[in-house]
N, C-alpha and C positions, 0 to 999 in steps of 0.2 A: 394457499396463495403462492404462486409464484418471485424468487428473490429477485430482488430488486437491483441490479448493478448497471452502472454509470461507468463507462471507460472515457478515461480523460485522455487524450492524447497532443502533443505538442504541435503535432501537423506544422512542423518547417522542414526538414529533410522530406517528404514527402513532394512540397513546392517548388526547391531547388537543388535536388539531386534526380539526373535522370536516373540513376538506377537505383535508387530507392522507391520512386515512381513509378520503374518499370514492376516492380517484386508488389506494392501495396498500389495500385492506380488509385483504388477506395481509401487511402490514407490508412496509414497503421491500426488505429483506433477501432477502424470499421472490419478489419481484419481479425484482431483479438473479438471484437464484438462478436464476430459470425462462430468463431471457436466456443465463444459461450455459448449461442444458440443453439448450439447441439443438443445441450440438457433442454429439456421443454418443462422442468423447473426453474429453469433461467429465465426472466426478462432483461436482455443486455440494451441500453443505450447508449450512445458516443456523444461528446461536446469537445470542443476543443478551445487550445488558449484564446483562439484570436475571440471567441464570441462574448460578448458585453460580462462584464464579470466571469471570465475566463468562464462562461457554461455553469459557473458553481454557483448562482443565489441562494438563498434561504430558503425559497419556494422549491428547488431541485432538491438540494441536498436533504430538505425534510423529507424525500418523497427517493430518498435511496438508502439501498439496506448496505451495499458492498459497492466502497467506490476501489475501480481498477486505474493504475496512474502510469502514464510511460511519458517520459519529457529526458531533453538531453542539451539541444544546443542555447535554449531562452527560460534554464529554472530561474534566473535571473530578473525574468520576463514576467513573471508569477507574482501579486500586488501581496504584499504582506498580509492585508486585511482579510483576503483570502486564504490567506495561510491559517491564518487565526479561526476562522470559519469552519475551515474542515478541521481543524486539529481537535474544536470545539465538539464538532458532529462523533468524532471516535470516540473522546472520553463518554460521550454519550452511548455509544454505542456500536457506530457506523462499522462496518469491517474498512478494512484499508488495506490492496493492494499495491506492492509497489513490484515495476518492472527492471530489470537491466538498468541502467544508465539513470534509471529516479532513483538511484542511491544518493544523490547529489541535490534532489531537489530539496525545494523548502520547508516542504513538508516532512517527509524522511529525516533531514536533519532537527527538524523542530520537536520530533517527536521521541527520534533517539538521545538528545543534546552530547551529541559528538560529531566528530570530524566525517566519521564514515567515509573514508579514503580506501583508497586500494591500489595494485598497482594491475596495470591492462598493455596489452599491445594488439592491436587490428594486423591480426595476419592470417582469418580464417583459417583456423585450427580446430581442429576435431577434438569438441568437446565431452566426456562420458560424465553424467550425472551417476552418481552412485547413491539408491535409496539407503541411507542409514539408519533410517526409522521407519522400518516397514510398516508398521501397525497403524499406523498414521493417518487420519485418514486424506491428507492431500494427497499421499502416494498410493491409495485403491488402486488396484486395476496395472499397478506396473511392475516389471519383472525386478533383477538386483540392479538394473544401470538401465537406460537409454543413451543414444548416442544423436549428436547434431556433428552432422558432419562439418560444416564450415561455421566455426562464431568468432567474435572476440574475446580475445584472454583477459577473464581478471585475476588478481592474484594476492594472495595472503602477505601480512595482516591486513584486517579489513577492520577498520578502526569503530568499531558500534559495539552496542552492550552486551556482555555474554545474552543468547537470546533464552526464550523462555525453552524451545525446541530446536533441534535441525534436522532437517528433514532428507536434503540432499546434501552432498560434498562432489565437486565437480571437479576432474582430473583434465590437463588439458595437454598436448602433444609436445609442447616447449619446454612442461615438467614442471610447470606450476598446479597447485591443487587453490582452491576457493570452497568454502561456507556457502553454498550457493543457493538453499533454500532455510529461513527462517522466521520464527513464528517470536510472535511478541505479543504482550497485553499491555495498552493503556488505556487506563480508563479502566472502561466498560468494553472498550472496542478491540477487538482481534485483527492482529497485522500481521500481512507478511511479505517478504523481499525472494522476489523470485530471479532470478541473473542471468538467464537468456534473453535474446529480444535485440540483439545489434541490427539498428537498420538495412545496411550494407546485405544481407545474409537471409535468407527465407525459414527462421524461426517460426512467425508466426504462420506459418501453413503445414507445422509438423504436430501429425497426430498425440506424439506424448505430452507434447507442449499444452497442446490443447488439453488434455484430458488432465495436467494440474492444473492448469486455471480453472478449470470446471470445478474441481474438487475444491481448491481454494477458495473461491468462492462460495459454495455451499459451505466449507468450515469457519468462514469468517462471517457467515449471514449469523445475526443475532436476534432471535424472534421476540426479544420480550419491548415492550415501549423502551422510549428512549429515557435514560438515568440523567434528566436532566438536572436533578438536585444536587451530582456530583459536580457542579460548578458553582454551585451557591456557598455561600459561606455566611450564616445565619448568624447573627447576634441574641441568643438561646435567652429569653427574660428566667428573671428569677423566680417569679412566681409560676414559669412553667418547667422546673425541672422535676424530671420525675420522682425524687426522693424531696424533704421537704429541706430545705436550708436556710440559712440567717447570711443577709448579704454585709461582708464586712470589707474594708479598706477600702483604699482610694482605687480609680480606676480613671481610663482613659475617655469611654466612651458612656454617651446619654443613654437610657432603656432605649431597644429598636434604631438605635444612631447603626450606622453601614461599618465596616472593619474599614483598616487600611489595607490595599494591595499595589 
């Protein structure tokens, strides 16, 4: 069966910048979408913030393997409850892509629980990723570097958790270097933060660009059900533990009463 990915995209630069509009007329989203559909083990969809529950229900999200996420000017704009939702779906299992500038979002921060700051300057600079982790497999199929010729600069430290992997480190012409590709586990679920994708700038129509998303995706789809019970927190009776025991002292809660959280 074919994986299952959802690109979320923020579609507001896209409404109100001409030349963002000129580079994506189909909106960012639909953009990164068609770079998925190159694998024909991909099924890529797009939703965006503005549609009823920002595109995420219960009903979608049960029904995606790999959500892809790019937002920049309204993570703000993003309903908490929704936060909650997908952050739910990873621990479960869901992969979770985050793009450029969703280092800021709600979700990114919810799931890293840090500041994930950096420092940036928009002056289209020629960016070289450097594969540091060849073997890898989001980096398949590419040489020691690619290059984007015009992006925006981010720039170390970049305030998030030592990650599980890095995969790229991106050198940029001002002389700042960045962490630019990295992998994380929570949960159940496989993440990762990818650092190109400035509006302003035709990333997404560059073949290497494309060919990690594809692979990221495939490395973050997780074939087995979802670990929904890694959210429960079971009040275990006495008479079902596995070895036999004698229930002694006081305690807080009735057989079968809920925990506090």
């Amino acid at each position: 069966m074919a994986v299952r990915a959802l690109v979320w995209g923020e579609n507001v630069h896209e409404q109100e910048n001409e030349l963002v509009a000129s580079l994506y007329p189909d909106g960012m989203h639909e953009a990164i979408a068609r770079l998925l559909r190159e694998d024909q083990g991909i099924e890529a969809r797009t939703t965006v913030l503005q549609n009823p529950e920002h595109g995420l229900t219960e009903a979608v999200l049960a029904e995606t393997d790999v959500l892809v996420w790019w937002g920049h000017a309204a993570h703000g704009e993003v309903a908490d409850e929704i936060v909650e939702r997908v952050a739910e779906r990873v621990w479960e299992g869901m992969g979770l892509i985050l793009l450029h500038s969703a280092h800021f979002s709600k979700i990114f921060k919810r799931l890293m629980g840090t500041p994930c700051a950096l420092k940036w300057r928009e002056a289209g600079e020629r960016e070289r990723l450097w594969v540091v982790n060849p073997g890898h497999p989001i980096a398949a199929g590419l040489g020691e570097y690619f290059e984007l010729e015009n992006e925006e600069m981010y720039g170390e430290p970049f305030s998030v958790p030592e990650p599980l992997e890095t995969v790229f480190v991106s050198w940029f012409q001002g002389g700042e270097v960045f962490r630019s590709g990295l992998t994380y586990r929570r949960g159940a679920g496989n993440v990762f933060y990818f650092r190109p994708g400035h509006e302003t700038y035709p990333t997404y129509h560059d073949a290497n660009v494309g060919r990690v998303l594809r692979n990221a995706v495939n490395w973050a789809y997780n074939p087995n059900a979802p670990y929904r019970h890694l959210l429960d927190a079971p009040n275990m009776p006495v008479d079902k533990a596995l070895e036999p025991i004698e229930e002694r002292g006081g305690k807080l809660h009735k057989p079968g009463e809920a925990g506090f959280r």
